[in-house]
ZAMARGU-4260 file (C-alpha; in steps of 0.2 Angstrom, whole numbers, plus 5000, padded with zeros to 4 digits):
<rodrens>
0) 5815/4713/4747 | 5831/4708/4743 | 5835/4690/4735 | 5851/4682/4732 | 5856/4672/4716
5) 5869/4659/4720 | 5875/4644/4715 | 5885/4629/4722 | 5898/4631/4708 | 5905/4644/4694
10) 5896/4642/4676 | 5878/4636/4682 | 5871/4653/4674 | 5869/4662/4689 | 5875/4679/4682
15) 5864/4676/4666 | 5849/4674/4679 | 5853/4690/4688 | 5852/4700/4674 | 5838/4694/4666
20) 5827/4695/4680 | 5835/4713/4683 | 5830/4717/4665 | 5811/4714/4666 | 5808/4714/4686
25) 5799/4731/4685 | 5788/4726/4671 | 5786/4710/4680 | 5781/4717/4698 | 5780/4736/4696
30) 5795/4741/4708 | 5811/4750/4707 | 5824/4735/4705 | 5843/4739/4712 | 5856/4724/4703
35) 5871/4722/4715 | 5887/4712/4709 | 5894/4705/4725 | 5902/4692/4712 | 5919/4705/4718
40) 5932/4696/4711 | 5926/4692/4694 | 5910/4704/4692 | 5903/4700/4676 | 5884/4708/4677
45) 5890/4725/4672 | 5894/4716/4654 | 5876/4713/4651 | 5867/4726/4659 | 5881/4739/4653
50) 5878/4750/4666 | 5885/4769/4666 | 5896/4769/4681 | 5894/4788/4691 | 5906/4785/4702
55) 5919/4773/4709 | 5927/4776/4727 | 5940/4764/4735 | 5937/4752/4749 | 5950/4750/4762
60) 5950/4736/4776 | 5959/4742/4793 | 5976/4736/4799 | 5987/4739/4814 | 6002/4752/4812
65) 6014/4748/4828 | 6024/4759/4835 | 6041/4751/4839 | 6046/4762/4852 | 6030/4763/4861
70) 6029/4743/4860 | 6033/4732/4876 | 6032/4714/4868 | 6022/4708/4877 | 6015/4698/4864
75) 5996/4701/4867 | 5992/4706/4849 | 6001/4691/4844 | 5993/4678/4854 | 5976/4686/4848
80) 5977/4685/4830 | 5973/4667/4823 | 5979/4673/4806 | 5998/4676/4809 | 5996/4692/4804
85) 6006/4704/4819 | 6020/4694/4828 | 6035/4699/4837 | 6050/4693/4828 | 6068/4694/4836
90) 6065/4710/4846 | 6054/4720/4830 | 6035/4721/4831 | 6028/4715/4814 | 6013/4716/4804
95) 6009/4707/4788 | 5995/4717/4782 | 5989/4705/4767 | 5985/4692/4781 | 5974/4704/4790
100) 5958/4702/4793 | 5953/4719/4800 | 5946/4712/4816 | 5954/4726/4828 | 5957/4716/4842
105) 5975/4718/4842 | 5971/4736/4846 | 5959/4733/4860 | 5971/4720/4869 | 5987/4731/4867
110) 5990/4737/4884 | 6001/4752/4880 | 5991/4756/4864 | 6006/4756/4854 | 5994/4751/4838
115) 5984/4761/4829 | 5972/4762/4815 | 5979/4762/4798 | 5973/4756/4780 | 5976/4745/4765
120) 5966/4746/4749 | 5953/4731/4745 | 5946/4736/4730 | 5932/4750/4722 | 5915/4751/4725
125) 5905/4756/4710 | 5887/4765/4706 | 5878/4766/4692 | 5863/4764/4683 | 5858/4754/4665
130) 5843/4763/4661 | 5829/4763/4675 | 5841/4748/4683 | 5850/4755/4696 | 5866/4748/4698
135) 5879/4742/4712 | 5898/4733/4711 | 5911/4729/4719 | 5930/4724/4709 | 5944/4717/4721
140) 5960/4725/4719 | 5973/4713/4707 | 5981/4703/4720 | 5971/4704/4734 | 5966/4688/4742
145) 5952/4692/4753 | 5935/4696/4746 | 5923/4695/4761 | 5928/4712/4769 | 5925/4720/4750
150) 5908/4712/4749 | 5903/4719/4767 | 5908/4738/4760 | 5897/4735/4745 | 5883/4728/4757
155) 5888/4742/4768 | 5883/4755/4755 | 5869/4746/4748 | 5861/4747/4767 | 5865/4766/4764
160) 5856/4768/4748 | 5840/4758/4754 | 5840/4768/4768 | 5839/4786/4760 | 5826/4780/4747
165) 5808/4785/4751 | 5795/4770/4755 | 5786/4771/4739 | 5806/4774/4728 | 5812/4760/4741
170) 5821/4747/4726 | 5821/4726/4727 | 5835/4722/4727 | 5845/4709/4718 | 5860/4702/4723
175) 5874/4693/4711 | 5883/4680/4722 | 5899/4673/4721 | 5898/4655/4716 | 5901/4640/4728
180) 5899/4639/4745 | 5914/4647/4753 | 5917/4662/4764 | 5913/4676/4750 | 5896/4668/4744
185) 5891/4665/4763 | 5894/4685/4766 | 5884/4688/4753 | 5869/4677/4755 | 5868/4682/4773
190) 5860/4698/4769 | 5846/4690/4758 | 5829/4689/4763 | 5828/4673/4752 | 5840/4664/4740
195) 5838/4659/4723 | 5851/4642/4717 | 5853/4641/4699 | 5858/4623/4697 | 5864/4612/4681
200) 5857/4592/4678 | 5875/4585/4679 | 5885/4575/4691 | 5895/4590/4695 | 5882/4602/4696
205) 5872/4590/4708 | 5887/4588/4719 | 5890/4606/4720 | 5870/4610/4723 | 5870/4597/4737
210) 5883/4608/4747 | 5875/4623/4742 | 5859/4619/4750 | 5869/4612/4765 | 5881/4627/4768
215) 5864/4641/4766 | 5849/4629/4775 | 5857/4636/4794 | 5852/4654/4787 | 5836/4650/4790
220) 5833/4658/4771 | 5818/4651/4761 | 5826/4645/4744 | 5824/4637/4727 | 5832/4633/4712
225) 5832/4639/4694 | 5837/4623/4683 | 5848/4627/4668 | 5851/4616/4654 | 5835/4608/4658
230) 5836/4591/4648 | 5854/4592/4646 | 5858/4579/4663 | 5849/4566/4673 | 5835/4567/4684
235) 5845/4568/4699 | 5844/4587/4703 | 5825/4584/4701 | 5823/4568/4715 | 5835/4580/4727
240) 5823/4595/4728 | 5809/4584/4729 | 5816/4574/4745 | 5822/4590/4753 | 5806/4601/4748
245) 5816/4614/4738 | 5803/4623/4725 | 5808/4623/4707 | 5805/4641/4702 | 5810/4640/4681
250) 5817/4627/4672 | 5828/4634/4657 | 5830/4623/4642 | 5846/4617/4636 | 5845/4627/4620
255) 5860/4632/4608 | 5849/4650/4606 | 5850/4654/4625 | 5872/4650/4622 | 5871/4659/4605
260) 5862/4676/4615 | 5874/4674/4631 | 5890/4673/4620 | 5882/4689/4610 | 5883/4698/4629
265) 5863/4695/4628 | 5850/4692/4640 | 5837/4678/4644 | 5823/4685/4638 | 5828/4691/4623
270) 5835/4676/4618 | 5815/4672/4610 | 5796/4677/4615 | 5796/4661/4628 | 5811/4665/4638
275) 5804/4682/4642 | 5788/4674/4647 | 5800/4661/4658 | 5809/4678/4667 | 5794/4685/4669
280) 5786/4670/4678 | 5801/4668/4687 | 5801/4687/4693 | 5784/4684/4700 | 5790/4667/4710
285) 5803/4675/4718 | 5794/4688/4724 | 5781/4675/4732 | 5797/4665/4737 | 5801/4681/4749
290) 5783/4682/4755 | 5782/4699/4742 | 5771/4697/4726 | 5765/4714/4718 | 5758/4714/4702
295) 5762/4730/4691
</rodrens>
């Protein structure tokens, strides 16, 4: 099983979520639990699970190399891209390899094949373990814009490592998200067999939710919501997921505690006796919300 943890917007608690549920999911269930931070360009998990990182390889995103003497200028690569990035100017072949999206199609239409395959660094992928938790991260290079081709190497190697374990060693998996509703959280949600929205009880954090629940519905997912701050907004976020049938997993009180442990690096449940009782419920729902409850 693997489950996303989203959120329309950044500060909802997503990241506090993902790590408490990471924390007690094997006591909870009784399965091997694998935390991912797909969260690439500010991953933040790794600060409360403290994982011990084993090893940490670079992830490189392919780009055309043109060779100017074999080019005709023609201009097929050109017309191709949609992102500006190879052109012809004056009489010299061009690539801008930050606006590459690595799609290769200006090598398969290049009728000469004066492009090849070359390479620009997107970031690390990292592996880990905190304790029984195994771990998985990816951390975008300072100054790289795109984040989606990053996330897909760390989803890449997370299909690798779920592929080598053995069916009774084979993890759940849970995945960190990047916030909002852009390109980077839809790469990640897309390889979720259900998606958990950690939503907050203000006018913000209903607007941001609405779009959230809008952008993910055509994955055909099954999703629902962790409210946090419960108490702390209106009872708008509740009327929406009523009206649009979206089940409400946990609800986490708006409690200066739960600030004081996340602002200590702590987690949910150990914030007080009832919070780990809330993870541990919430464990089990999103388990059921994937069609998956085990019971250790």
């Amino acid at each position: 099983m693997i489950a996303a943890i989203a959120s329309g917007k950044g500060g909802t608690g997503k990241t506090t979520v993902s790590a408490s549920l990471a924390s007690i999911w094997t006591e909870a269930l009784g399965r091997p639990v694998l935390a991912v931070d797909l969260d690439v360009e500010e991953p933040n998990l790794h600060l409360f699970l403290r994982p011990l990182i084993a090893t940490s390889r670079v992830a490189r995103l392919e780009i055309p190399v043109v060779d100017a003497l074999s080019c005709t200028r023609c201009g097929e690569c050109r017309e191709l891209c949609q992102f500006g990035a190879i052109t012809i100017l004056g009489d010299t072949p061009m690539v801008f390899a930050e606006m590459c999206h690595g799609c290769g199609g200006c090598l398969a239409v290049c009728p000469v094949g004066a492009i090849t395959p070359g390479a620009r660094e997107l970031g690390c992928v990292e592996e880990g373990a905190a304790g029984a938790i195994g771990f998985l991260s990816g951390r975008l290079r300072v100054g790289e814009s795109m984040s989606p081709p990053l996330i897909r190497a760390v989803t890449q190697r997370l299909e690798e490592l779920l592929g080598r374990s053995a069916p009774a060693s084979l993890p759940d998996v849970l995945l960190d998200a990047p916030p909002g509703v852009s390109c980077p959280a839809t790469a990640a949600v897309a390889v979720a067999d259900c998606i958990v929205l950690v939503a907050e009880p203000t006018p913000f954090g209903v607007h941001d939710f609405k779009l959230a629940v809008e952008a993910f519905s055509p994955l055909g997912r099954p999703m629902g919501v962790v409210v946090n701050r419960a108490g702390s907004g209106d009872a708008a976020l509740g009327r929406f997921c009523r009206q649009v049938g979206l089940p409400i997993l946990a609800e986490i009180p708006d409690d200066r505690k739960v600030a004081e442990t996340y602002a200590q690096g702590g987690l949910l449940a150990e914030a007080a006796p009832a919070y780990r009782s809330l993870c541990l419920g919430l464990a089990s729902a999103v388990a059921g919300l994937a069609g998956e409850v085990r019971h250790a």
